[in-house]
Biotite code that builds the C-alpha atoms (Angstrom):
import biotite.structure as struc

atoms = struc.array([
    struc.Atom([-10.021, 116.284, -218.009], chain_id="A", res_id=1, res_name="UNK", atom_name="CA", element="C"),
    struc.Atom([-12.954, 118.336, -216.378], chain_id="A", res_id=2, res_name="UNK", atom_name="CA", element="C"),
    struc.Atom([-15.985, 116.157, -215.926], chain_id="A", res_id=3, res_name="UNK", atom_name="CA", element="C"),
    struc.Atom([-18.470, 119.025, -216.172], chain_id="A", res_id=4, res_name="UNK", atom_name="CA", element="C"),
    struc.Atom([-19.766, 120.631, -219.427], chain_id="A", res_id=5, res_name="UNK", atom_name="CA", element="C"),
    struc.Atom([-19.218, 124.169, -218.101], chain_id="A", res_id=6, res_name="UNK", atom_name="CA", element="C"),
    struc.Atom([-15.718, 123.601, -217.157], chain_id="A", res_id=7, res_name="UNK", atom_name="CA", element="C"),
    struc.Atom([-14.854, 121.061, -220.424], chain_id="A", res_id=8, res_name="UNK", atom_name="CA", element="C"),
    struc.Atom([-16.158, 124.258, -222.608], chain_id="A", res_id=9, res_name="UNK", atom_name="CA", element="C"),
    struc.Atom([-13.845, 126.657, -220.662], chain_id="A", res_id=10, res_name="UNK", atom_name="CA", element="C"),
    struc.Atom([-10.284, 124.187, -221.054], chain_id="A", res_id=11, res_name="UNK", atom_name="CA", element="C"),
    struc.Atom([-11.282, 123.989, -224.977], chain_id="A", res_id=12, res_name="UNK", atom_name="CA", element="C"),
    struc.Atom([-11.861, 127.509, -225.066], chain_id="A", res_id=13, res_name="UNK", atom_name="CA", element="C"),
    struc.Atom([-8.606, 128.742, -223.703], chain_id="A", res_id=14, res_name="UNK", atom_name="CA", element="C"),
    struc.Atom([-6.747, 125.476, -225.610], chain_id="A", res_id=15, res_name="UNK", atom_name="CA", element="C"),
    struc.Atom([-8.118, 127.114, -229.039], chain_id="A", res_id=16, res_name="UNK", atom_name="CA", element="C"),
    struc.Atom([-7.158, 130.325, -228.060], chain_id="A", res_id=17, res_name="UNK", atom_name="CA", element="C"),
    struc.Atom([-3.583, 129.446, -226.969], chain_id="A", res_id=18, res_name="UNK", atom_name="CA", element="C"),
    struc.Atom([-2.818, 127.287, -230.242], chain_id="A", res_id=19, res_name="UNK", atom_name="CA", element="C"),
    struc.Atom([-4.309, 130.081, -232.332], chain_id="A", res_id=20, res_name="UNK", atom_name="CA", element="C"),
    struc.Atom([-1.757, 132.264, -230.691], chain_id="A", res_id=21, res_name="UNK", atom_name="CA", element="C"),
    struc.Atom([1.011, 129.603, -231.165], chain_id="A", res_id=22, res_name="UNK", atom_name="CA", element="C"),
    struc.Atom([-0.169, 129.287, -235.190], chain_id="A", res_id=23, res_name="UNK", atom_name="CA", element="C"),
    struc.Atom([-0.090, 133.431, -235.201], chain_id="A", res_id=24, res_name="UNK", atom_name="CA", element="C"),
    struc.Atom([3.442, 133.613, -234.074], chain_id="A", res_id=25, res_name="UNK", atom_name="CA", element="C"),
    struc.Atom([5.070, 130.822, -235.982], chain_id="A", res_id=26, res_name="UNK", atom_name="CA", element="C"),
    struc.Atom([3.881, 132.763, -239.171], chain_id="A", res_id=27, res_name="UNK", atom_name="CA", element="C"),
    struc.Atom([4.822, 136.028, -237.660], chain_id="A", res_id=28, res_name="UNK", atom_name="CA", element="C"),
    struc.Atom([8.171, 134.145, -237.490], chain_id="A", res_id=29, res_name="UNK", atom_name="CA", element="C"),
    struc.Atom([8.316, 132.692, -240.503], chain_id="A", res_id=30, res_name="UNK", atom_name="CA", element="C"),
    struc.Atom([7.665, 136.175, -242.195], chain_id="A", res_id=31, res_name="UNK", atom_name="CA", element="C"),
    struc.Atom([9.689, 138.210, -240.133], chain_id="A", res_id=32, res_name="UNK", atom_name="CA", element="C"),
    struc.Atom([12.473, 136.360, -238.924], chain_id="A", res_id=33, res_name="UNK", atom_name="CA", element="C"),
    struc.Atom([15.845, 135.541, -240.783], chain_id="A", res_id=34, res_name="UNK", atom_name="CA", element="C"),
    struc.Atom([14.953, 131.385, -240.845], chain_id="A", res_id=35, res_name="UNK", atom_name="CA", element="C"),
    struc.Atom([16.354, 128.673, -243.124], chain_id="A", res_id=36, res_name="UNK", atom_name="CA", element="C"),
    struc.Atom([14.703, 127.554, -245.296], chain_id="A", res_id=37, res_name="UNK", atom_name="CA", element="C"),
    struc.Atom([14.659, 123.865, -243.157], chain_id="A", res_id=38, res_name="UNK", atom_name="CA", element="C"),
    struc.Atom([13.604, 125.967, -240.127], chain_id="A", res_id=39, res_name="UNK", atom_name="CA", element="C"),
    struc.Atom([10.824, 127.374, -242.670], chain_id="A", res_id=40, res_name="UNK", atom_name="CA", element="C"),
    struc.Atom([9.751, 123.886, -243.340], chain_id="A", res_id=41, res_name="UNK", atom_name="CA", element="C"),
    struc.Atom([9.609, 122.318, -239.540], chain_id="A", res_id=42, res_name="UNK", atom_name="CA", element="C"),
    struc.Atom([7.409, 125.341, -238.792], chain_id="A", res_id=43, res_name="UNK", atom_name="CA", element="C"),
    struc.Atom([5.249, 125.095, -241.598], chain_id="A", res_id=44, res_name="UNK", atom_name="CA", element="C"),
    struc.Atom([4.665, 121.361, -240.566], chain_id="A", res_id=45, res_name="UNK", atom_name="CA", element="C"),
    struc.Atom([3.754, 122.384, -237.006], chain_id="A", res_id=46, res_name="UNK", atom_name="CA", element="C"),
    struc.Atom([1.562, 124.313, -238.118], chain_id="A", res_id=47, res_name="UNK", atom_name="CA", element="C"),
    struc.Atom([-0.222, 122.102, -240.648], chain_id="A", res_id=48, res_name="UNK", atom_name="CA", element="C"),
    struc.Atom([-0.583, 120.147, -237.232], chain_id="A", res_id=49, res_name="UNK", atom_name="CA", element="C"),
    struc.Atom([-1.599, 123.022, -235.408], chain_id="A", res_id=50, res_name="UNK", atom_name="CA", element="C"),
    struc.Atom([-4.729, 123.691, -237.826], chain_id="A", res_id=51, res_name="UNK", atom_name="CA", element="C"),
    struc.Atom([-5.880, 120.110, -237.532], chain_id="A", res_id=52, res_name="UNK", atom_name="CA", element="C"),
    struc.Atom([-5.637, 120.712, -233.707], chain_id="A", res_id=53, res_name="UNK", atom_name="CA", element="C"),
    struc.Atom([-7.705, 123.997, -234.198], chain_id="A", res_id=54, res_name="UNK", atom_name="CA", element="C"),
    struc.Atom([-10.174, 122.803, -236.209], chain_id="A", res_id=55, res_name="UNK", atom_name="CA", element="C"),
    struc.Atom([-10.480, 119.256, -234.129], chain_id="A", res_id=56, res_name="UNK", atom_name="CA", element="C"),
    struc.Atom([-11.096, 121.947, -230.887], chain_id="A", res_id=57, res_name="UNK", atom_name="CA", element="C"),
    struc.Atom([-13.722, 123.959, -232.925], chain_id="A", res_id=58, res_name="UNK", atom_name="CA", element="C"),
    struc.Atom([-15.719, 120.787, -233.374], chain_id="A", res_id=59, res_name="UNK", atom_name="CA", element="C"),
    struc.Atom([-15.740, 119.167, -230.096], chain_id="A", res_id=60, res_name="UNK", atom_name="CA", element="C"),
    struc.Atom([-16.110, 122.944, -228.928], chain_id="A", res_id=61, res_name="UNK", atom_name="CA", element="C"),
    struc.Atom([-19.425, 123.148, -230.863], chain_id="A", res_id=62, res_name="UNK", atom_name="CA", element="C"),
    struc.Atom([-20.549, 119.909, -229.225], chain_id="A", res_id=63, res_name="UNK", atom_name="CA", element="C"),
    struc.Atom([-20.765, 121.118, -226.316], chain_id="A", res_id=64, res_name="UNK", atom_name="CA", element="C"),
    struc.Atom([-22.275, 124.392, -227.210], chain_id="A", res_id=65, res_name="UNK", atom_name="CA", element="C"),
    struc.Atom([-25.341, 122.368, -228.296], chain_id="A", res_id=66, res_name="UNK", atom_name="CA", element="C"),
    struc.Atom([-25.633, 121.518, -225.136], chain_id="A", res_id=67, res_name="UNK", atom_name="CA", element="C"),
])
């Protein structure tokens, strides 16, 4: 992981942005797509996991913009 705050900021950043894109499409999927309904569920699950992750990158994310 980068050591420096500048750099830490910038992988968080672009990690957010890319599982915010990965949440967007599963439900584009899920809406749009002809799915099962297990498919339905395993995607819904990822992205249960997928909000934690967001909301887990937010805070550290505001960490280091107190810095």
């Amino acid at each position: 992981m980068a050591k420096d705050p500048k750099s830490r900021r910038k992988v968080l950043k672009e990690q957010l942005e890319n599982t915010i894109e990965r949440l967007d499409e599963a439900q584009e999927t899920m809406v749009h797509d002809n799915i099962s309904d297990e498919e339905k569920e395993a995607i819904a699950r990822k992205n249960r996991h997928r909000e934690e992750q967001i909301a887990g990158l937010k805070s550290e994310l505001a960490e280091y913009e107190d810095d």
